[in-house]
N, C-alpha and C positions, 0 to 999 in steps of 0.2 A: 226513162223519159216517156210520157205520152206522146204519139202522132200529134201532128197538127204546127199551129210556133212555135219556134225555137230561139231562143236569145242564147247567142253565142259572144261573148268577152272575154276579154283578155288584154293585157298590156305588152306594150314592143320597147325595143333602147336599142337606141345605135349611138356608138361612140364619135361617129366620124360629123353626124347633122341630125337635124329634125325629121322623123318620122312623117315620111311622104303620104304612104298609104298603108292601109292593111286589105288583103285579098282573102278568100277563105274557100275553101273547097270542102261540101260534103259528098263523104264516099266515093272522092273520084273524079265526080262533076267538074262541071267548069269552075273557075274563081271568081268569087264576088266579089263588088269593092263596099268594106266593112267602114262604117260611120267613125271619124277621128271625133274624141269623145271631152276631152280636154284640149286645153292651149297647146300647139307647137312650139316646145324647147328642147333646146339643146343640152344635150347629158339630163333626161331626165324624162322619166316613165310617161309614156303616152298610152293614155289608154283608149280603147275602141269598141263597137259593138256592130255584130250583125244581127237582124232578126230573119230569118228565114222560116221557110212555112218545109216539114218533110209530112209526109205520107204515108211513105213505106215504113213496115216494121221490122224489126231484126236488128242485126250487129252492123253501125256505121263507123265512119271514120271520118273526125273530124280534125283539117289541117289549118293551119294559118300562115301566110307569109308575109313579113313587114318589107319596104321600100324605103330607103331614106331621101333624104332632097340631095344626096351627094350621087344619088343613080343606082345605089348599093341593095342589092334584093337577097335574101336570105338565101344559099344555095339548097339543093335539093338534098344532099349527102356531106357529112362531114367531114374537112380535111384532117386526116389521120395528125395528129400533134401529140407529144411524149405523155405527155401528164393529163390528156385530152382537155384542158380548160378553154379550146379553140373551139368547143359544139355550139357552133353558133346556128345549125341546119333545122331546116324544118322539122318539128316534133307532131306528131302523129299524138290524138287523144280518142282513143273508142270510145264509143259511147252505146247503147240498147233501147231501142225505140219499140214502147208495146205498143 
């Protein structure tokens, strides 16, 4: 990816309500609050966007965490479950900034 704006999207689902917020952290930073991008429903893909501006070049790390309106935030690690279909934890996406 070139320095300079970045358009970061992606979609959230939460079982339990509608998708409150999305927050987003590059490389570590603080979390931003990412733009809800479609209508608020229940059982059904919200999607969102951040635009942010980076600078720096090199190997980043881009996270995202959803909130639902039931108070529910993504945890940071996944609880250990047999057949792991319970990863519901923040996923981590590298990305390369010339």
């Amino acid at each position: 990816m070139p320095s300079g704006d970045l358009a970061i999207r992606g979609v959230a689902w939460s079982g339990a309500a509608p998708i409150a917020r999305i927050e987003v952290s590059v490389n570590g930073g603080d979390w931003q609050e990412a733009r809800l991008v479609s209508e608020r429903n229940r059982h059904s893909w919200q999607w969102w966007e951040l635009i942010t501006r980076v600078e720096k070049s090199g190997d980043l790390v881009l996270r995202a965490r959803a909130t639902d309106l039931a108070g529910r935030t993504q945890p940071e690690r996944a609880e250990w479950n047999r057949l792991g279909y319970g990863n519901n934890a923040i996923q981590e996406v590298p990305i390369r900034v010339s």
